[in-house]
C-alpha positions, -999 to +999 in steps of 0.1 A: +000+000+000+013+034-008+006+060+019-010+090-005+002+124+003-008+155-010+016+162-038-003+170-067+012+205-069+044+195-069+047+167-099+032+193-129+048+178-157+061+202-191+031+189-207+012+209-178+032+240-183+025+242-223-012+241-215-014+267-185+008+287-210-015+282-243-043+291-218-028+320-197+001+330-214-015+367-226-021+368-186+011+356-174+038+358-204+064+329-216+068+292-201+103+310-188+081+332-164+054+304-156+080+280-144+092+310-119+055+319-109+044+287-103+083+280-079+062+302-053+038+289-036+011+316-036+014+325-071+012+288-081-024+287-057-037+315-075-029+303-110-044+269-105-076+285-097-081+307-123-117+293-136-098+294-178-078+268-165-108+247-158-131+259-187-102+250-211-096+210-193-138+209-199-138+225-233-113+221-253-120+184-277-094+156-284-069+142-260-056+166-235-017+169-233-020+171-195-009+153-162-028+133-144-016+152-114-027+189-129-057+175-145-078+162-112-066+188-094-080+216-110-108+196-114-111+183-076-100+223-060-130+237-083-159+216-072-141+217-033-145+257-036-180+248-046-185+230-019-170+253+007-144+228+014-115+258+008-082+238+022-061+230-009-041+201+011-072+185+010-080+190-027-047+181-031-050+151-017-082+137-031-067+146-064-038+122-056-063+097-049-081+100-077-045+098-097-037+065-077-065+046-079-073+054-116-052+029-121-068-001-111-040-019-094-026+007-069-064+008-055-058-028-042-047-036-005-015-054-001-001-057+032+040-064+035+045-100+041+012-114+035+010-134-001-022-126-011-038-090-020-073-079-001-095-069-026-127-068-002-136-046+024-144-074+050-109-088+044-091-052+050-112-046+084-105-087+096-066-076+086-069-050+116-073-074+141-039-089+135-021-059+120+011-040+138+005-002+143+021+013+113+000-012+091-032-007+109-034+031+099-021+025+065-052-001+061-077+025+076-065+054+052-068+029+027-105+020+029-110+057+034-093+061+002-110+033-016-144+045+000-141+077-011-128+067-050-158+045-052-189+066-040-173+095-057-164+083-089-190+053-096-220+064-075-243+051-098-226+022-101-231+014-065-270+025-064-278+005-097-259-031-079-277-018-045-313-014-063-309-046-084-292-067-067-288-059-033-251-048-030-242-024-003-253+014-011-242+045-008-244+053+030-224+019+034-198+034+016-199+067+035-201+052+072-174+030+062-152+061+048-160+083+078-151+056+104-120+049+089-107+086+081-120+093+116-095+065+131-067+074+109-068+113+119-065+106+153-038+082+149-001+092+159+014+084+125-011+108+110+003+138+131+041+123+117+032+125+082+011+158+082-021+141+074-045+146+107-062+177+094-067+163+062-078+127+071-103+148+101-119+176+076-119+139+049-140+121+079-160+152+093-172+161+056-174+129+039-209+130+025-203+163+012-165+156-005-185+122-024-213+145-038-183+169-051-170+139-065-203+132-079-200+160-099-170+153-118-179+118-126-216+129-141-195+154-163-166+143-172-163+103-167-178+086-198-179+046-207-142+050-211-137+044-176-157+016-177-124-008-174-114+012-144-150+007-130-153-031-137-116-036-116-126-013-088-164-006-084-169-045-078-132-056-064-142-037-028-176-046-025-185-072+003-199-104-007 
């Protein structure tokens, strides 16, 4: 399991400069003087939030020459702001999730020393009866991670297989997340590794950071993702 971090901001690939240029560059001159604005810290949070950035990742047709990194977090900071969730470590770091577990394999469970990878929520929570410290709170982030990547990105997903065939449903998913973020935040390795606030506002807002999620998926995700939803939306669900 990779403990996620919020890092988003800081892995903008040249690709990602060549597009905030061809967007802002009237506003803000050469890629020379971009890669200098966006060195500082509070120039870089005010460019990412300029709404062209946005309008031009929604807008513009073909396949966007962008991060993966820049591209949810744009996305992920402008439906936050919506939402009056304002903290960009916390955008950040749902943004990072969203990187991580778009691909299919780092949204699995594996726990050092143990053959077999937990794909299922009931095998992650039995894992915390026997897990060390360190382990334990990587395993809770991870089903708040995995909690929130589901009911945020394949909500409909999870109400159709809860409707029709009596899979868990939404507020499973959110009780689950909360609990879990909850447990993590007050866990000593979370003060260590800078993560208590987020993991707490993740836990205390839950409901509302899913139906921001919501959002995106309903705009943006289309039946492209639907390899990404058959290895994920099914893989944590309890049987």
């Amino acid at each position: 399991m990779k403990l996620i971090q919020p890092n988003c901001r800081t892995q903008f690939a040249a690709e990602d400069i060549d597009f905030i240029v061809s967007v802002l560059g009237a506003k803000l001159g050469k890629a020379e003087c971009l890669v200098r604005l966006l060195a500082d810290e509070e120039s870089r949070d005010l460019i990412l939030d300029d709404e062209a950035l946005l309008h031009a990742l929604l807008e513009r047709g073909g396949c966007l020459r962008v991060s993966s990194h820049f591209y949810f977090y744009v996305l992920v900071r402008n439906v936050f702001r919506r939402a009056d969730i304002k903290d960009r470590t916390v955008a950040d770091y749902v943004a990072e999730v969203l990187s991580e577990f778009a691909r299919a394999e780092q949204s699995r469970c594996v726990i050092p020393g143990q053959p077999n990878v937990l794909d299922y929520f009931f095998e992650m929570l039995a894992a915390l009866q026997t897990a060390d410290d360190r382990t334990s709170f990587q395993i809770r982030v991870h089903i708040g991670n995995h909690s929130l990547f589901l009911s945020g990105v394949f909500h409909e997903r999870i109400r159709f297989r809860a409707e029709k065939k009596g899979f868990p449903n939404l507020k499973y998913y959110e009780e689950l997340g909360r609990s879990q973020y909850r447990a993590a935040s007050d866990h000593r390795l979370a003060q260590r590794y800078e993560l208590t606030n987020i993991l707490g506002t993740l836990s205390e807002r839950f409901d509302t950071t899913r139906r921001a999620l919501n959002e995106i998926s309903d705009r943006l995700f289309s039946l492209g993702a639907s390899a990404v939803s058959d290895a994920s939306a099914g893989a944590a669900e309890p049987t």
